[in-house]
N, C-alpha and C positions, 0 to 999 in steps of 0.2 A: 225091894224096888224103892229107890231113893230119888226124889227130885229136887232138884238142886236149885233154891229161890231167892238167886240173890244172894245174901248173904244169912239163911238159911235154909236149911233142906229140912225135906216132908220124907217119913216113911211110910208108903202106901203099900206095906207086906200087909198088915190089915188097915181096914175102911177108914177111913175120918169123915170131922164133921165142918162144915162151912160154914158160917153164921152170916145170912144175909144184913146187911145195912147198909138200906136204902136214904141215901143223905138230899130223898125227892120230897115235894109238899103234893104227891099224885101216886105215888105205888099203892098195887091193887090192895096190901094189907096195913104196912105199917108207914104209909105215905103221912107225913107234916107232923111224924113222931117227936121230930129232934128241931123245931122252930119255935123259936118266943117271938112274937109282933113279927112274922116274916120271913124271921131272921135266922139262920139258922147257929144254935146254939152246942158249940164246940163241948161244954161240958156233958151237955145231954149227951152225945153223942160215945165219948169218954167213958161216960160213965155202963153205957149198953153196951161199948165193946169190951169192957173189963170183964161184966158181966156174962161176958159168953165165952171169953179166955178160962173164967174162974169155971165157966163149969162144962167145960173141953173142948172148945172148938179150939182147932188147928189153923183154920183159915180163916178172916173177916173179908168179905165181900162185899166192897163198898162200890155204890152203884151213885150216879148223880144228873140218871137219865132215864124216867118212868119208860120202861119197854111190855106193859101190859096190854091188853087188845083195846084198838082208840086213845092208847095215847098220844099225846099233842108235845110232838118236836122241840127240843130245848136248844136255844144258843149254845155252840163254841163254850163264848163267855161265861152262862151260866152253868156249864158243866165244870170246866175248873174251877169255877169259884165253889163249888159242891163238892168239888172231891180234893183238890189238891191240898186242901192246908187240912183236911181228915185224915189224908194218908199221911203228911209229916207228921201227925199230931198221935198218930195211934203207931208208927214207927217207932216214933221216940220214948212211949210211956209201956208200952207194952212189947213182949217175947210171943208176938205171933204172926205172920205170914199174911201181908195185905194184899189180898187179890184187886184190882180195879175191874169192873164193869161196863167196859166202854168201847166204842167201836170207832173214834174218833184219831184218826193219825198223832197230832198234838194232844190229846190228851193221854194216851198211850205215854208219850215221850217224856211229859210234864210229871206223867205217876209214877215212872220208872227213876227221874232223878229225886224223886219226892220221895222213896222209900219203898215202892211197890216190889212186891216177889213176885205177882204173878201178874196173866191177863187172862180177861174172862169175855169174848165174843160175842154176843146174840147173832152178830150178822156174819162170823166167822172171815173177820181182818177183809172185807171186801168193799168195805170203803176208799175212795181214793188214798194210797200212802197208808195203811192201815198194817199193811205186809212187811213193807217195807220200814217202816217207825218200829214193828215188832220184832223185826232182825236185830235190828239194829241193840236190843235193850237185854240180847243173851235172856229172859226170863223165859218162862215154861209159859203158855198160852191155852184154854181151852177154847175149841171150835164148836159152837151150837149150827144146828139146822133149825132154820126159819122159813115157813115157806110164807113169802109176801113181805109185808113189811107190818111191825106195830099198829101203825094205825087203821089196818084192813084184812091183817094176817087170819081172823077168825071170822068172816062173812063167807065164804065159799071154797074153805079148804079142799081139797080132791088130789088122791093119786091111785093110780094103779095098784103100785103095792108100796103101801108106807113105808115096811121095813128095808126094802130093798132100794128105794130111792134115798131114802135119808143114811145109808149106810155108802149106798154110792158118792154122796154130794160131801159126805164128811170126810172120805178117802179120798172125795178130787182137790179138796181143800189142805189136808196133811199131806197131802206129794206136791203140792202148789207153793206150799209154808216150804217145805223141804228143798224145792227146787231155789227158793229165796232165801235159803241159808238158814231155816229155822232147824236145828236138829229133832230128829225123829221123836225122841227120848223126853224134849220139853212139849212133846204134843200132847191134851187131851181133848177127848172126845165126849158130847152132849147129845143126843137127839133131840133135844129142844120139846120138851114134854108140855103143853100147851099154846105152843106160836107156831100155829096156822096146822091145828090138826083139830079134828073132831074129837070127841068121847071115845070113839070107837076106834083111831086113829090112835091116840094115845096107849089104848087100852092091849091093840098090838101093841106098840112098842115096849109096853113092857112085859107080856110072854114072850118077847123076843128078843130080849136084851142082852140076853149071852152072843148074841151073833154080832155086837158092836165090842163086845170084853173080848171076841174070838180075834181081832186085830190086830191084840197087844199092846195098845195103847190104852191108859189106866181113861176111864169111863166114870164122868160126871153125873151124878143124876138128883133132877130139879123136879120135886112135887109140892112141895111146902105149898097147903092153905088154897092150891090151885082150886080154877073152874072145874073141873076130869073130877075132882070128888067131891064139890058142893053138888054137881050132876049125876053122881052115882048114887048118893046118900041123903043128898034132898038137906044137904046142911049151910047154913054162913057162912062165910070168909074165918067169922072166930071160932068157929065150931066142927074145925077140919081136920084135929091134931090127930085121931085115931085111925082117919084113912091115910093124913101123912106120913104117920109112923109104917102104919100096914104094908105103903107102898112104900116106904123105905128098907125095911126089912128083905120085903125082895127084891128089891136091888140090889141088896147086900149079897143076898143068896144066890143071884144070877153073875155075881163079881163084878159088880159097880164099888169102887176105891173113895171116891168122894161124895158125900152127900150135903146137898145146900140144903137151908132148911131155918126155918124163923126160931123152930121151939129147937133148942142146943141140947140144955139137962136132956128132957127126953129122950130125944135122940141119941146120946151119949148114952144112956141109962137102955136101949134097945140095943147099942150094940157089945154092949158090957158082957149082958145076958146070953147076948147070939155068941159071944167069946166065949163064957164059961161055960155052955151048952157044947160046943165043937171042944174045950177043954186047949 
């Protein structure tokens, strides 16, 4: 199974790994990483995505729009200014696959002539032009389910059945992309694993996650350092790595293809193991 990004392609016969970088001075873990006086500092920036190429990630996901619960809305402006010259700058230095994080029709557009391979949705292209900007850019896209929005998404989550609603809204979304000329084949799929679900909300969706891989469309999945396991394990945002891994493993094992994720080596070094174990 080969996805085709741009002007390279991923092979997703077995899992890869996503290396979040968040180019925000407010994301819930590694927000105001890559700022001197402000500012945000291209070299830092450089220097973390080398570092997560050197030790295997496939994809960089660069985000430059804090989507945690209660985050506070960024300008147009200051979202290209955050992502656009990170994605020419990590095109041009590095042999890896820039995914953009954004849900913005012009910025979609701006990251695709900027060097981007892929897109990465929270609101799953449902902003005005969002669908349409995505067509238009021939890259592979993934669709997250969100129910609410960032900055309310986690005060009163509720559905009948989780699994069956966020399977539904992510199939009405991939025949919607479809019908706008998105091909089938650059579609993935997210259940969006802490925006606008409870503990328990989550915790379905992943004993239930072979029923989003039963699709056929290759299956994103986002736990990295999440609230779902500071809540199960009574731990801190920095002290999340072994319920990350935990809950990355089975995703692996339920046939989730891509895994996002902050810690790269480890996760790399998890699914090494899970290889030579299956042989």
């Amino acid at each position: 199974m080969f996805l085709k990004c741009g002007t390279r392609s991923l092979d997703l016969s077995s899992p890869i790994v996503m290396g979040i970088l968040n180019t925000t001075p407010d994301s819930f873990s590694d927000g105001g990483s890559y700022y001197d006086d402000n500012q945000l500092n291209l070299d830092l920036v450089l220097a973390r995505a080398e570092n997560m190429v050197d030790n295997g990630a496939l994809i960089l996901d660069v985000g430059g729009e804090s989507t945690r619960p209660g985050a506070t809305p960024v300008s147009l402006a200051q979202e290209l200014d955050r992502v656009v010259p990170v994605v020419e700058a990590i095109s041009r230095e590095l042999d890896v696959v820039v995914s953009v994080d954004t849900s913005s029709a012009e910025v979609i557009s701006a990251a695709a002539a900027a060097g981007a391979g892929m897109l990465n949705d929270v609101r799953a292209l449902q902003r005005p032009g969002a669908l349409e900007a995505c067509a238009k850019t021939n890259l592979p896209v993934c669709l997250m389910h969100m129910q609410g929005k960032p900055s309310s998404m986690q005060d009163e989550p509720n559905y009948v059945g989780v699994v069956e609603e966020v399977g539904e809204f992510l199939l009405r979304r991939a025949s919607e992309c479809h019908e706008a000329g998105i091909d089938s084949g650059r579609i993935i799929l997210d259940p969006g694993f802490g925006f606008g679900k409870t503990v328990e909300h989550n915790l379905e969706l992943v004993r239930h996650l072979e029923a989003f891989v039963a699709t056929g469309m290759p299956v994103l999945a986002g736990f990295s350092r999440k609230s779902m396991i500071g809540n199960v394990l009574g731990r801190d945002v920095g002290n999340r790595l072994a319920g990350s891994l935990a809950l990355a493993l089975m995703a692996v094992q339920a046939g989730a293809r891509i895994l996002r994720v902050h810690d790269v080596a480890e996760t790399v070094d998890v699914l090494k193991m899970h290889e030579a174990v299956l042989g």
